[in-house]
mmCIF file of the N, C-alpha and C atoms, coordinates in Angstrom:
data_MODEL
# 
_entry.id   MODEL 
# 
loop_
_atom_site.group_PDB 
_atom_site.id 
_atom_site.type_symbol 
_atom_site.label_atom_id 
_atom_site.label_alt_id 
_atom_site.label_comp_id 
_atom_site.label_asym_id 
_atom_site.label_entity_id 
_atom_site.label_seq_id 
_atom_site.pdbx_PDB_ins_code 
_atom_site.Cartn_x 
_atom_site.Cartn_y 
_atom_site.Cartn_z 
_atom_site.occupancy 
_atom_site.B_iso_or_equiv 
_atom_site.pdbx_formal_charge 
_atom_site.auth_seq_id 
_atom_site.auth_comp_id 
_atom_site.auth_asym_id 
_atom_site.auth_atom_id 
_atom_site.pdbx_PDB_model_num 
ATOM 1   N N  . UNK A 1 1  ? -14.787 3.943   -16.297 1.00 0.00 ? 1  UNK A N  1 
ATOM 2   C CA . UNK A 1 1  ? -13.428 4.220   -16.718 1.00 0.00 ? 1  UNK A CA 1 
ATOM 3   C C  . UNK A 1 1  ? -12.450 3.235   -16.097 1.00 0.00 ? 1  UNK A C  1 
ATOM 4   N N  . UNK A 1 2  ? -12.716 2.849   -14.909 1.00 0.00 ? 2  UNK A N  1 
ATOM 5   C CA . UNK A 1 2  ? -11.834 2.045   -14.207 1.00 0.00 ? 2  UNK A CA 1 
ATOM 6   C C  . UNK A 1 2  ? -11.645 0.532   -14.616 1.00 0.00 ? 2  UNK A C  1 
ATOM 7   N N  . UNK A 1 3  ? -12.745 0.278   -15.121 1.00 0.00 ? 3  UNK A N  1 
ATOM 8   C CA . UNK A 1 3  ? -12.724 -0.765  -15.682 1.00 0.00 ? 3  UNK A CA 1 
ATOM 9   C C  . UNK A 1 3  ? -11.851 -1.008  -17.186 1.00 0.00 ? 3  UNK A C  1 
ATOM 10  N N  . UNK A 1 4  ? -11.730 -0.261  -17.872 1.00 0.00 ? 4  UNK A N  1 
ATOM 11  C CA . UNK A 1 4  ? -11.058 -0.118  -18.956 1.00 0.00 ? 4  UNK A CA 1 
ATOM 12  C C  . UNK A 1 4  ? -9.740  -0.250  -18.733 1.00 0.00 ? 4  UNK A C  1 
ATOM 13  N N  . UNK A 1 5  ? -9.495  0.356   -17.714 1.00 0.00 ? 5  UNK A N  1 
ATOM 14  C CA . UNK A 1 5  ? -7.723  0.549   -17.149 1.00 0.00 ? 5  UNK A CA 1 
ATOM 15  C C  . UNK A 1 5  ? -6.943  -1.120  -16.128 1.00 0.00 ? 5  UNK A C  1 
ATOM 16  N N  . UNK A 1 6  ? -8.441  -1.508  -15.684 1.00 0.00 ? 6  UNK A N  1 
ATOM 17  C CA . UNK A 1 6  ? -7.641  -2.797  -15.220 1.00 0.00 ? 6  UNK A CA 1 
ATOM 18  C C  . UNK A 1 6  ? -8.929  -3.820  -15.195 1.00 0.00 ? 6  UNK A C  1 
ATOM 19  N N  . UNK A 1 7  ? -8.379  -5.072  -15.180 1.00 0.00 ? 7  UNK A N  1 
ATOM 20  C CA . UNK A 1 7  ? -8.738  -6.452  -15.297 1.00 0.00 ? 7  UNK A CA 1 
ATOM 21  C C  . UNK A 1 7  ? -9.313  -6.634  -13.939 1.00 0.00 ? 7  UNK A C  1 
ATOM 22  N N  . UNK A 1 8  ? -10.402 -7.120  -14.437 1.00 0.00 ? 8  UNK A N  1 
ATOM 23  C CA . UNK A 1 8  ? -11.407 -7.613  -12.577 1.00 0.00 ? 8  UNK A CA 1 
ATOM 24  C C  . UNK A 1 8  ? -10.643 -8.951  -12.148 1.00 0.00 ? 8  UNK A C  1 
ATOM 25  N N  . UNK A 1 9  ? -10.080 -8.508  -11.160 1.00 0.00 ? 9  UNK A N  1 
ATOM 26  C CA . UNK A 1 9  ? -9.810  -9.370  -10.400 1.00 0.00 ? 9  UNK A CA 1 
ATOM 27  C C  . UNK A 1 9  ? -10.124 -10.466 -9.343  1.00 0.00 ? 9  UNK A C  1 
ATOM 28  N N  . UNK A 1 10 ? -9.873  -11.001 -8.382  1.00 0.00 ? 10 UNK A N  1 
ATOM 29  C CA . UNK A 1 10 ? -10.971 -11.593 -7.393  1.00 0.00 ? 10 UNK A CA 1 
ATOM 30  C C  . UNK A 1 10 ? -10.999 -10.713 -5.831  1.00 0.00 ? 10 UNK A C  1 
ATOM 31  N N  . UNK A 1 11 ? -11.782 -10.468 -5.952  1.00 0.00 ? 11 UNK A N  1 
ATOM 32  C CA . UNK A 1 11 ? -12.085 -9.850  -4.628  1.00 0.00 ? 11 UNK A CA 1 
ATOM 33  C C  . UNK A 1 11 ? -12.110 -10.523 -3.266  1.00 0.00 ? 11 UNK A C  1 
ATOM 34  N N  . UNK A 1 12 ? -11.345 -10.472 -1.777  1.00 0.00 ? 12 UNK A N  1 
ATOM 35  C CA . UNK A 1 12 ? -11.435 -11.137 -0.525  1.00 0.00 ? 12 UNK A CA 1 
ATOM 36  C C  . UNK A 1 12 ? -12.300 -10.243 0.639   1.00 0.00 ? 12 UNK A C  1 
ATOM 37  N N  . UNK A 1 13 ? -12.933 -11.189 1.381   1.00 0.00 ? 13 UNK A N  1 
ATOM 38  C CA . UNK A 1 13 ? -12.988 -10.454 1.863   1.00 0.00 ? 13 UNK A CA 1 
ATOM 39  C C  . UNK A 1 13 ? -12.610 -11.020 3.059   1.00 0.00 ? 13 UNK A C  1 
ATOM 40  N N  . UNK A 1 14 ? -12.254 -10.166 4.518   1.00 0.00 ? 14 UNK A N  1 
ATOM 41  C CA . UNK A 1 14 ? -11.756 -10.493 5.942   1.00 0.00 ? 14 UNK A CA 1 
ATOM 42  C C  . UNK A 1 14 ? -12.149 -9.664  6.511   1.00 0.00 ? 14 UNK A C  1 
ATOM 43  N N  . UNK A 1 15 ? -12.555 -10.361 7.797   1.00 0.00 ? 15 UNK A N  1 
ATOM 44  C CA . UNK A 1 15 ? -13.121 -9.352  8.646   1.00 0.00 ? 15 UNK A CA 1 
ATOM 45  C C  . UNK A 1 15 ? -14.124 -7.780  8.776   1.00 0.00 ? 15 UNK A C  1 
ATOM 46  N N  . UNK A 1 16 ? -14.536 -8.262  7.330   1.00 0.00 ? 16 UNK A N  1 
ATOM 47  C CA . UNK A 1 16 ? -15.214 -6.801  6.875   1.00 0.00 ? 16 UNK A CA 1 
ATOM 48  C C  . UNK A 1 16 ? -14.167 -5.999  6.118   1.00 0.00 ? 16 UNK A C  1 
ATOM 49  N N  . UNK A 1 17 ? -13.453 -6.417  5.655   1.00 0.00 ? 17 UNK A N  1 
ATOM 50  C CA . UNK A 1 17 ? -11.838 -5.848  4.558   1.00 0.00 ? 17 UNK A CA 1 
ATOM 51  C C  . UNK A 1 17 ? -12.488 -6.504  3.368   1.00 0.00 ? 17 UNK A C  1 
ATOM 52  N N  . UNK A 1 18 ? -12.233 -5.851  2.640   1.00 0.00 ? 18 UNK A N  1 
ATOM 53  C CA . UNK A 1 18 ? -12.499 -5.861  0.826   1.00 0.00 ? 18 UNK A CA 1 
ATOM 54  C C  . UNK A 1 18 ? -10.836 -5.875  0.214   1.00 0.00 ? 18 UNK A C  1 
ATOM 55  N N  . UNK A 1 19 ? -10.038 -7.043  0.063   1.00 0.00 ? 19 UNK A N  1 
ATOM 56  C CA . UNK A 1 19 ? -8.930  -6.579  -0.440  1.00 0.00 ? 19 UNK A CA 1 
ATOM 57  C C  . UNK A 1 19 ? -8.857  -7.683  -2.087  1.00 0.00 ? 19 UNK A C  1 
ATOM 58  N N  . UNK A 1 20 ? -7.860  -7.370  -3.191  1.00 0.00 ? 20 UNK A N  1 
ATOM 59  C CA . UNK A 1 20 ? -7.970  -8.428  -4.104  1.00 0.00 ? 20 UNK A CA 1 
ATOM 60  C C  . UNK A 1 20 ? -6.674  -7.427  -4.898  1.00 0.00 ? 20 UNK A C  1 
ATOM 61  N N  . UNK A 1 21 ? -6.366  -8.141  -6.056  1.00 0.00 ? 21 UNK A N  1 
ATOM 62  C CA . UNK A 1 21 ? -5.164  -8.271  -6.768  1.00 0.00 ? 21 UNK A CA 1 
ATOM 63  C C  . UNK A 1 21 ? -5.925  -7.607  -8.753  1.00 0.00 ? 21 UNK A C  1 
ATOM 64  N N  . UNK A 1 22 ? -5.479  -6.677  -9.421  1.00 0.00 ? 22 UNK A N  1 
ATOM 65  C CA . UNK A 1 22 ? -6.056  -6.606  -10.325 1.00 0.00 ? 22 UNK A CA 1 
ATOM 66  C C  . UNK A 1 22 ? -5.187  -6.518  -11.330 1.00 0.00 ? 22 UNK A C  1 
ATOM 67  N N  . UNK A 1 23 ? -4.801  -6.559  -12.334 1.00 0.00 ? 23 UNK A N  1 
ATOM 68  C CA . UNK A 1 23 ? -3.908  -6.886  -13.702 1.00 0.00 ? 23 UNK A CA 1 
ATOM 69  C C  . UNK A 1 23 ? -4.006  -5.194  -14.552 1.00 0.00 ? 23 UNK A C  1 
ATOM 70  N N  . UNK A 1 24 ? -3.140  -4.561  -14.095 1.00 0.00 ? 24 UNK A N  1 
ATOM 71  C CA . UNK A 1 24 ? -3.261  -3.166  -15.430 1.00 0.00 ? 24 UNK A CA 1 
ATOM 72  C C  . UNK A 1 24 ? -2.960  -3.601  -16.498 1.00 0.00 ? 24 UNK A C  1 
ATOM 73  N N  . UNK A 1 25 ? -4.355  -3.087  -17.467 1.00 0.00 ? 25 UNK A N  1 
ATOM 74  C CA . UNK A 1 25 ? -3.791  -3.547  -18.764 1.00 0.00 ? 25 UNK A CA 1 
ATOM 75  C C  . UNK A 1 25 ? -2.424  -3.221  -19.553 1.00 0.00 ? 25 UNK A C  1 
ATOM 76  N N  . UNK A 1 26 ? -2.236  -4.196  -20.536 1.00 0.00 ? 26 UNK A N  1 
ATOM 77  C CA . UNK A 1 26 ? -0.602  -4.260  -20.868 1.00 0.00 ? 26 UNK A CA 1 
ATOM 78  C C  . UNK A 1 26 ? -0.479  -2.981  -21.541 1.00 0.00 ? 26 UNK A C  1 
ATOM 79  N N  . UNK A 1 27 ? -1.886  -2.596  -22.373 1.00 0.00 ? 27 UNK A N  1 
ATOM 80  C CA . UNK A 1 27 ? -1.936  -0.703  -23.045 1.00 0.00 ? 27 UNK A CA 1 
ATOM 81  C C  . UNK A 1 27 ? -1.157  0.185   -22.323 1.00 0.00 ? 27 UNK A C  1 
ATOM 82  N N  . UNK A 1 28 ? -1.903  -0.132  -21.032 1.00 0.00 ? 28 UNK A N  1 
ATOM 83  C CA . UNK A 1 28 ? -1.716  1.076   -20.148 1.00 0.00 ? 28 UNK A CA 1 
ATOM 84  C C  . UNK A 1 28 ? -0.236  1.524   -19.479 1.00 0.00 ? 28 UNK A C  1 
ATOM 85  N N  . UNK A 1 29 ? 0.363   -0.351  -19.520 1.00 0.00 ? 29 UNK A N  1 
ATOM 86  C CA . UNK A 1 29 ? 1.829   -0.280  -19.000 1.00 0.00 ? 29 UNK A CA 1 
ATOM 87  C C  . UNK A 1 29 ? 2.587   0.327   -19.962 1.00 0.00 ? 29 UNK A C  1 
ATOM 88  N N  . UNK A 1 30 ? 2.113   0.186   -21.086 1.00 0.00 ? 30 UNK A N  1 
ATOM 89  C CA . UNK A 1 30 ? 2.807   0.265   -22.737 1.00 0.00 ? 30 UNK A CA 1 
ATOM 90  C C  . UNK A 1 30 ? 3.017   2.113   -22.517 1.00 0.00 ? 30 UNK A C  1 
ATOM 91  N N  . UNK A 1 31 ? 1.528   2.618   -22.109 1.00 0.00 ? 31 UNK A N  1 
ATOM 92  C CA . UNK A 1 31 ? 1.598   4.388   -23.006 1.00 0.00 ? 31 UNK A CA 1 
ATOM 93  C C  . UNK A 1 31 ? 2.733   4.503   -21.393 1.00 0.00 ? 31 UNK A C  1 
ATOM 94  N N  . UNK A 1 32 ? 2.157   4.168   -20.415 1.00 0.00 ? 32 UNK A N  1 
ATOM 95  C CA . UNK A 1 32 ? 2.938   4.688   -19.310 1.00 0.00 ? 32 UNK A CA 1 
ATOM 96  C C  . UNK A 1 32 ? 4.507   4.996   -19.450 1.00 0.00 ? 32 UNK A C  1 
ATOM 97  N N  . UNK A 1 33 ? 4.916   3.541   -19.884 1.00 0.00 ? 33 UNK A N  1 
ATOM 98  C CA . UNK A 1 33 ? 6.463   3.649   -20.046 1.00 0.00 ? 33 UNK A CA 1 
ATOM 99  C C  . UNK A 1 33 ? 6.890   4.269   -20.898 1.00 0.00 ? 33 UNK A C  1 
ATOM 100 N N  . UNK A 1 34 ? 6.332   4.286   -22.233 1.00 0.00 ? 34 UNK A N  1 
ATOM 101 C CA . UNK A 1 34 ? 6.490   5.595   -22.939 1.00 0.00 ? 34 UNK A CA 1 
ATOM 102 C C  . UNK A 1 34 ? 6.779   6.719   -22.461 1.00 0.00 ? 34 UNK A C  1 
ATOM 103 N N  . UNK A 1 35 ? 6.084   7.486   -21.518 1.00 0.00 ? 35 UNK A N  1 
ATOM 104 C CA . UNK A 1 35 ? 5.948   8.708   -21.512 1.00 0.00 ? 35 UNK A CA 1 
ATOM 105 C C  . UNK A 1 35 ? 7.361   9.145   -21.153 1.00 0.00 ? 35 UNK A C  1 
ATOM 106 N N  . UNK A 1 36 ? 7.693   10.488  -21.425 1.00 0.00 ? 36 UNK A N  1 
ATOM 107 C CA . UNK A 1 36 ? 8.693   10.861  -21.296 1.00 0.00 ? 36 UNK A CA 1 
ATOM 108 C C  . UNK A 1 36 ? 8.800   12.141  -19.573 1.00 0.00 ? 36 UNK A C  1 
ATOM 109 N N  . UNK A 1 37 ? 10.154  12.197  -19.765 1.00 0.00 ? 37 UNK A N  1 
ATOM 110 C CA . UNK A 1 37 ? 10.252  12.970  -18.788 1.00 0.00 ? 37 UNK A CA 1 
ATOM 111 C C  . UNK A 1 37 ? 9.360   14.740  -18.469 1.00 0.00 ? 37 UNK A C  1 
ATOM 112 N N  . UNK A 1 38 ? 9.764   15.444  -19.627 1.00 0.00 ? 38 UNK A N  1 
ATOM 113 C CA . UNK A 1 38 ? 9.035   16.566  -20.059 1.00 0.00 ? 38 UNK A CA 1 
ATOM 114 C C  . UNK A 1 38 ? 7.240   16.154  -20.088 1.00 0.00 ? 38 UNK A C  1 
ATOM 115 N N  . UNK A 1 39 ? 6.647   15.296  -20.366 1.00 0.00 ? 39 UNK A N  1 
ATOM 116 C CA . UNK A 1 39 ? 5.123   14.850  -20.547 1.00 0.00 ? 39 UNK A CA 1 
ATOM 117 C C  . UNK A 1 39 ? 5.024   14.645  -18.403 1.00 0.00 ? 39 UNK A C  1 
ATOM 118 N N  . UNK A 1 40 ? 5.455   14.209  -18.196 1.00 0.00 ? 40 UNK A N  1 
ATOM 119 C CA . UNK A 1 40 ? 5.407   14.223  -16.803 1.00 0.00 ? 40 UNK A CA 1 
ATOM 120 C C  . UNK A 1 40 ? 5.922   15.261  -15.747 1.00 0.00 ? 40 UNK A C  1 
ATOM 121 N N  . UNK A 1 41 ? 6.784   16.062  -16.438 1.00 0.00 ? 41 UNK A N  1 
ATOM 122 C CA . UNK A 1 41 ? 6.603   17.431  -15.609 1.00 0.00 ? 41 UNK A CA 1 
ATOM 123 C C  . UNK A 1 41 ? 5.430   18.574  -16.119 1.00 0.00 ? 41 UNK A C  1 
ATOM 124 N N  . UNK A 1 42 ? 5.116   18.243  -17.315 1.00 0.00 ? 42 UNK A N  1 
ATOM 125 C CA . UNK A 1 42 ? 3.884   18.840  -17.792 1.00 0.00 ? 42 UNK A CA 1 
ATOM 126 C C  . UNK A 1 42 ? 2.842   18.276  -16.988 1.00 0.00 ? 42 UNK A C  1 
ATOM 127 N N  . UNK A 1 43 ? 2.804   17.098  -16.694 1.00 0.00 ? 43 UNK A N  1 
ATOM 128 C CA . UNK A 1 43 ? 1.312   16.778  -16.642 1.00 0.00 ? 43 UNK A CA 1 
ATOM 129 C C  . UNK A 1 43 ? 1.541   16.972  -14.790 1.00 0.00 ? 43 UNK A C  1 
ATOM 130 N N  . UNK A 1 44 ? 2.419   16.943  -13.970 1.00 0.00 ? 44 UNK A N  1 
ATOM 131 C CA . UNK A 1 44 ? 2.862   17.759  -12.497 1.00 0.00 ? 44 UNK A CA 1 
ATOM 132 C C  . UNK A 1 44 ? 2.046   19.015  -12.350 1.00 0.00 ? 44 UNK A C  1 
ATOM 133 N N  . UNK A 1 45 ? 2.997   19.898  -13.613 1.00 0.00 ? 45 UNK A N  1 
ATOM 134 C CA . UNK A 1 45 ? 2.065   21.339  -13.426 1.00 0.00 ? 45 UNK A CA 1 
ATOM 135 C C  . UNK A 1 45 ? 0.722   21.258  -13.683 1.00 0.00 ? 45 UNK A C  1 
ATOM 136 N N  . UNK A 1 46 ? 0.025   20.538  -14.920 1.00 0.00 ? 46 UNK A N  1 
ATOM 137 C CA . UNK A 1 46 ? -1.227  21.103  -14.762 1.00 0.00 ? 46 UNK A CA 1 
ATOM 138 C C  . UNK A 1 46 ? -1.726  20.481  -13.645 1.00 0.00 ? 46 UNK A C  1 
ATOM 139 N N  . UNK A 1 47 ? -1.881  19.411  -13.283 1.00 0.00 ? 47 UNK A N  1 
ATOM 140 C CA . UNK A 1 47 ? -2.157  18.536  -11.746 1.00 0.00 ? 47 UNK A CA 1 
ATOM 141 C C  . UNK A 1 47 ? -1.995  19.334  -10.240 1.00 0.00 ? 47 UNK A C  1 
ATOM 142 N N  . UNK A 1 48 ? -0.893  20.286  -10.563 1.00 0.00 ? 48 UNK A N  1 
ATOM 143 C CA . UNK A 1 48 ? -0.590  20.798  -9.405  1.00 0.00 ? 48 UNK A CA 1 
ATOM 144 C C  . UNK A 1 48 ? 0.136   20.092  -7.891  1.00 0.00 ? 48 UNK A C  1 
ATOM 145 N N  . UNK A 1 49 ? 1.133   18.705  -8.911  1.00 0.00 ? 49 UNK A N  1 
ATOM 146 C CA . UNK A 1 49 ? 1.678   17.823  -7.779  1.00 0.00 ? 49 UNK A CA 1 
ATOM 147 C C  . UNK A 1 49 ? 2.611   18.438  -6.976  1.00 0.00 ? 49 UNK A C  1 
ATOM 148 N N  . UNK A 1 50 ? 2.571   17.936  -6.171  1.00 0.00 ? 50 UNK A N  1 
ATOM 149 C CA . UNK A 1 50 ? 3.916   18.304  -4.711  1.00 0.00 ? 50 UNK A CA 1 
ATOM 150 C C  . UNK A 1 50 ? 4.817   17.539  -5.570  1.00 0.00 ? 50 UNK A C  1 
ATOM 151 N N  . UNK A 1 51 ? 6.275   17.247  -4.807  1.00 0.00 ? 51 UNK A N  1 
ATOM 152 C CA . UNK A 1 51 ? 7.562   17.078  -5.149  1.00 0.00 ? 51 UNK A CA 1 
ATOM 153 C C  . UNK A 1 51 ? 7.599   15.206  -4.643  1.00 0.00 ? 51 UNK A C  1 
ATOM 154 N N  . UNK A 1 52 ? 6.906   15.293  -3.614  1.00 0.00 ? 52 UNK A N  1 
ATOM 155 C CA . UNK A 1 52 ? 6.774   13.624  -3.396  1.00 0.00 ? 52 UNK A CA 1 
ATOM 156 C C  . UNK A 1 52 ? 5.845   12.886  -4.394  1.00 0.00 ? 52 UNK A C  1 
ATOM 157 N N  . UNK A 1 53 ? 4.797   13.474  -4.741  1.00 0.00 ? 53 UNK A N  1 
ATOM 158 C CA . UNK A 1 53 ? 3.909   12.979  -5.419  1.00 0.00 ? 53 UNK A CA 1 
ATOM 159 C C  . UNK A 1 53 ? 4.464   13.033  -6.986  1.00 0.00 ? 53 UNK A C  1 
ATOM 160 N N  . UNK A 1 54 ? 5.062   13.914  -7.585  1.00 0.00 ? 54 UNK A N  1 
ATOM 161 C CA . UNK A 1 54 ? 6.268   13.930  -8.609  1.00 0.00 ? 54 UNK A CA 1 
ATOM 162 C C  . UNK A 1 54 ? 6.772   12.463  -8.970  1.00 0.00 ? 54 UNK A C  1 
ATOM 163 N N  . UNK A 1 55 ? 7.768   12.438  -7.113  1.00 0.00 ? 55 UNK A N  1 
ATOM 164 C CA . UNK A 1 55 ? 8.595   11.163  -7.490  1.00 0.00 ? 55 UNK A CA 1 
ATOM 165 C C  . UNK A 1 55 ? 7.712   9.872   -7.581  1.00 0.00 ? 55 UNK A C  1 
ATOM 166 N N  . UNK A 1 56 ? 6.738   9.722   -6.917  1.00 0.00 ? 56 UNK A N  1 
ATOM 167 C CA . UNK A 1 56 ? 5.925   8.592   -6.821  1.00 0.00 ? 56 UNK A CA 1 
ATOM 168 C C  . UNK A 1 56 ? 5.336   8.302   -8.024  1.00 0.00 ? 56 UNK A C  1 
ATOM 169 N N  . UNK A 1 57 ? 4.736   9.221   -9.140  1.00 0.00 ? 57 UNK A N  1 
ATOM 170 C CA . UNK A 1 57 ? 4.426   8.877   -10.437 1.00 0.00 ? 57 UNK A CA 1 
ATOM 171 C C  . UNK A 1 57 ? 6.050   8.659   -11.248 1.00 0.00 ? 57 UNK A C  1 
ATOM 172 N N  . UNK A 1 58 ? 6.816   9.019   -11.290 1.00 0.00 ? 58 UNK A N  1 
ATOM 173 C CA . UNK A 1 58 ? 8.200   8.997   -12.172 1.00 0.00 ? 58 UNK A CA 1 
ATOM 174 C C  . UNK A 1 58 ? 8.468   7.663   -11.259 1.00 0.00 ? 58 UNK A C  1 
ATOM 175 N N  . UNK A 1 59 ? 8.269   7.276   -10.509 1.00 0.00 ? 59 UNK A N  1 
ATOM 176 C CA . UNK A 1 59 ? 8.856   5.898   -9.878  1.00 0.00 ? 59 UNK A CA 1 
ATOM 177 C C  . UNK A 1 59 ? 7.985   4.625   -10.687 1.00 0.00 ? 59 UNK A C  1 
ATOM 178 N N  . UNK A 1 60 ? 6.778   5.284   -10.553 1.00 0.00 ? 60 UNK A N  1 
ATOM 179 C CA . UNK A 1 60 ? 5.381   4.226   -11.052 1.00 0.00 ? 60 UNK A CA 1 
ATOM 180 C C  . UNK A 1 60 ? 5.697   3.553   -12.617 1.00 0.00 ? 60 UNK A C  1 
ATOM 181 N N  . UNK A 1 61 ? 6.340   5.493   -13.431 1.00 0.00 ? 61 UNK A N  1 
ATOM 182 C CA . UNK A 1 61 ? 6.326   5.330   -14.864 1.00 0.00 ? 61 UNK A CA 1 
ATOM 183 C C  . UNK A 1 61 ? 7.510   4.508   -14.754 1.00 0.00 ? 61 UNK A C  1 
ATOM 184 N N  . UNK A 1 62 ? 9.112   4.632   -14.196 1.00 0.00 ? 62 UNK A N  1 
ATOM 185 C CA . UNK A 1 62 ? 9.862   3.608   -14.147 1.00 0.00 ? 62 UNK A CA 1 
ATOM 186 C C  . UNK A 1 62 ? 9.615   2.000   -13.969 1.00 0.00 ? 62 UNK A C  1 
ATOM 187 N N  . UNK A 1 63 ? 9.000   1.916   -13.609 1.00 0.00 ? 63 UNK A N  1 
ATOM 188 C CA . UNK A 1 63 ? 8.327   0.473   -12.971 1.00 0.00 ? 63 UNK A CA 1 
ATOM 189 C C  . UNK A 1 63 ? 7.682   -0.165  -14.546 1.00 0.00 ? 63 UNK A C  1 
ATOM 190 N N  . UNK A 1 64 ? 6.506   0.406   -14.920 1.00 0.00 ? 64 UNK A N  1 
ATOM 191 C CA . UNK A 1 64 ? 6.166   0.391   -16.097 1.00 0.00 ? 64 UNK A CA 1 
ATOM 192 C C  . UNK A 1 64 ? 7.488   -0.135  -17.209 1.00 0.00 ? 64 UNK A C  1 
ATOM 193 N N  . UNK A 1 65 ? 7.898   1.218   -17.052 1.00 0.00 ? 65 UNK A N  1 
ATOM 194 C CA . UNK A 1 65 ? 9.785   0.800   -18.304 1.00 0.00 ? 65 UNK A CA 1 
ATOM 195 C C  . UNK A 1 65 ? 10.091  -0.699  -17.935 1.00 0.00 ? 65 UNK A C  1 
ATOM 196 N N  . UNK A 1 66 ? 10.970  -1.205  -16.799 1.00 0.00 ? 66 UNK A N  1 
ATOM 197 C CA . UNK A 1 66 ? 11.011  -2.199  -16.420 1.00 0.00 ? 66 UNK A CA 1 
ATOM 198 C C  . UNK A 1 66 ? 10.140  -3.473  -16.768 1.00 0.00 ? 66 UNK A C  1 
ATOM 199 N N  . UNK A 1 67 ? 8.561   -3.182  -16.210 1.00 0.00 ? 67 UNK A N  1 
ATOM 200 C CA . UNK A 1 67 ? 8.174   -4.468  -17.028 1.00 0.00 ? 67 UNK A CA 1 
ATOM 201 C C  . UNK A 1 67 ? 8.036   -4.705  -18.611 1.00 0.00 ? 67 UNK A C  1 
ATOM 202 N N  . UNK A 1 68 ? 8.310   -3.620  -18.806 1.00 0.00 ? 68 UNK A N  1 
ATOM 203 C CA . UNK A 1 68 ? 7.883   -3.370  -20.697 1.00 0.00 ? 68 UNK A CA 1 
ATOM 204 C C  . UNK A 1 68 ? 9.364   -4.115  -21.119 1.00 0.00 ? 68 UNK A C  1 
ATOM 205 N N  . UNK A 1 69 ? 10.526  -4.045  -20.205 1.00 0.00 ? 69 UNK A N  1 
ATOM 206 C CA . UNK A 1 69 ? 11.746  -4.262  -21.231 1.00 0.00 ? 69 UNK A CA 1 
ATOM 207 C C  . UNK A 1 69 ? 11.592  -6.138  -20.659 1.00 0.00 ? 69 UNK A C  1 
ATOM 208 N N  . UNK A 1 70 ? 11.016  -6.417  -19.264 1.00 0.00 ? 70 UNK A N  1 
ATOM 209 C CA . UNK A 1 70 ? 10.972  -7.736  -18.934 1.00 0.00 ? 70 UNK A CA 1 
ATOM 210 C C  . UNK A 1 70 ? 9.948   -8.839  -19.783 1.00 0.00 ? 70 UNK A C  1 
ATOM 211 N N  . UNK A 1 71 ? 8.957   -7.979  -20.423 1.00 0.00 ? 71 UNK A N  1 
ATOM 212 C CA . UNK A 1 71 ? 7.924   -8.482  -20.798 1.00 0.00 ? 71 UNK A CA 1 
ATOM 213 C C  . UNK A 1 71 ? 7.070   -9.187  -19.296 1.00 0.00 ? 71 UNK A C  1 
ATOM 214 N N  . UNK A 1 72 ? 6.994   -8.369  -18.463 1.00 0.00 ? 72 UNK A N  1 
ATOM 215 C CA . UNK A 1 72 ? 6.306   -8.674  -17.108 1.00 0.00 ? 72 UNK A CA 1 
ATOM 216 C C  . UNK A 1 72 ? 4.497   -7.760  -17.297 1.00 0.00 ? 72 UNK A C  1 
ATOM 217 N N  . UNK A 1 73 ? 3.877   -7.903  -16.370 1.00 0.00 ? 73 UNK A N  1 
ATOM 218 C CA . UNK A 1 73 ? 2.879   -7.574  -16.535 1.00 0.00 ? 73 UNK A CA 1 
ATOM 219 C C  . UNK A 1 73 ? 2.946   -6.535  -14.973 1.00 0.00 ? 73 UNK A C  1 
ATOM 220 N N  . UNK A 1 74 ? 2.043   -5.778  -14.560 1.00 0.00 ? 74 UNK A N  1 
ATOM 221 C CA . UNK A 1 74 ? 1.935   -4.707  -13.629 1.00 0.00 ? 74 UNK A CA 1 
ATOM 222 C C  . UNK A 1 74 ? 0.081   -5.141  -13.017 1.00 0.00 ? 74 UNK A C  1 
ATOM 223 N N  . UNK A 1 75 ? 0.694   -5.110  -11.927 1.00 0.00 ? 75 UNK A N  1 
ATOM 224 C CA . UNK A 1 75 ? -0.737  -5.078  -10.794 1.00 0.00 ? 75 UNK A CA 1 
ATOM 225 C C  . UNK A 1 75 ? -0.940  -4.255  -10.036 1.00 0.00 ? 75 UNK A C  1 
ATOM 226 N N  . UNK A 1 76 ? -2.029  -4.126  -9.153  1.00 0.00 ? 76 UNK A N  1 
ATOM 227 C CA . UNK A 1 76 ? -2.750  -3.339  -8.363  1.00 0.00 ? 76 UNK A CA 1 
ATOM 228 C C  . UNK A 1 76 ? -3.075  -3.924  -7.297  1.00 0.00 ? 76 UNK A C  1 
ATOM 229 N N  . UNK A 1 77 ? -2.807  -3.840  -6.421  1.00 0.00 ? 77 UNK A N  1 
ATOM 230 C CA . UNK A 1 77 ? -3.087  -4.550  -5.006  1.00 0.00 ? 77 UNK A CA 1 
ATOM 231 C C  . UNK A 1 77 ? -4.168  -3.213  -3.940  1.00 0.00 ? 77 UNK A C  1 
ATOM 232 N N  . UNK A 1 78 ? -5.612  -3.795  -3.763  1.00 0.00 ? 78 UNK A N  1 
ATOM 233 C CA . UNK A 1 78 ? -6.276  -2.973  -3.215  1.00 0.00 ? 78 UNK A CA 1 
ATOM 234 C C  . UNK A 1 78 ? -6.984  -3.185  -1.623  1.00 0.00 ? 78 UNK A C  1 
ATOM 235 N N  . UNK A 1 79 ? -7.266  -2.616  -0.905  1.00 0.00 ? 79 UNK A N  1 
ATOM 236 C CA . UNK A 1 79 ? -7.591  -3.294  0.481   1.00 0.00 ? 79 UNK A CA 1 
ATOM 237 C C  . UNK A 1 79 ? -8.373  -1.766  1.076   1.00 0.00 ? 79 UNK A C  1 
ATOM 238 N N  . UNK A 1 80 ? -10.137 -1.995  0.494   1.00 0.00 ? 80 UNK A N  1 
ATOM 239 C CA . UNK A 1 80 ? -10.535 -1.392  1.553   1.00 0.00 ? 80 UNK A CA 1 
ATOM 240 C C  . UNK A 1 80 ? -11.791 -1.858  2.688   1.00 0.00 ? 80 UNK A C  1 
# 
């Protein structure tokens, strides 16, 4: 599944750290920014999010909006 959602990126490694940079696909930025406010307090309740975790997806889906109106692209920065 994960693979579907983002672009393989290059992987580093340091010191025994696994970190690298990955490209979300432009789909995914696309349905994201879409979504509306009501679809994301729906999808809170069934999830069962806290109030921080709320804002952190409504921040994410904003971010999304933003590159959709920049024509920018959205990454993933991972480090384990």
């Amino acid at each position: 599944m994960i693979d579907k959602v983002f672009d393989h990126g290059r992987p580093g490694v340091d010191e025994g750290e696994v970190s690298g940079v990955d490209r979300v696909m432009p789909e995914t930025v696309a349905v994201l920014a879409a979504t509306d406010d009501a679809r994301l307090r729906e999808y809170a309740e069934d999830e069962l999010l806290d109030d921080h975790e709320i804002e952190r997806i409504t921040a994410l889906r904003d971010l999304a909006r933003e590159a959709v109106r920049l024509n920018h692209g959205m990454y993933r920065w991972l480090c384990v």
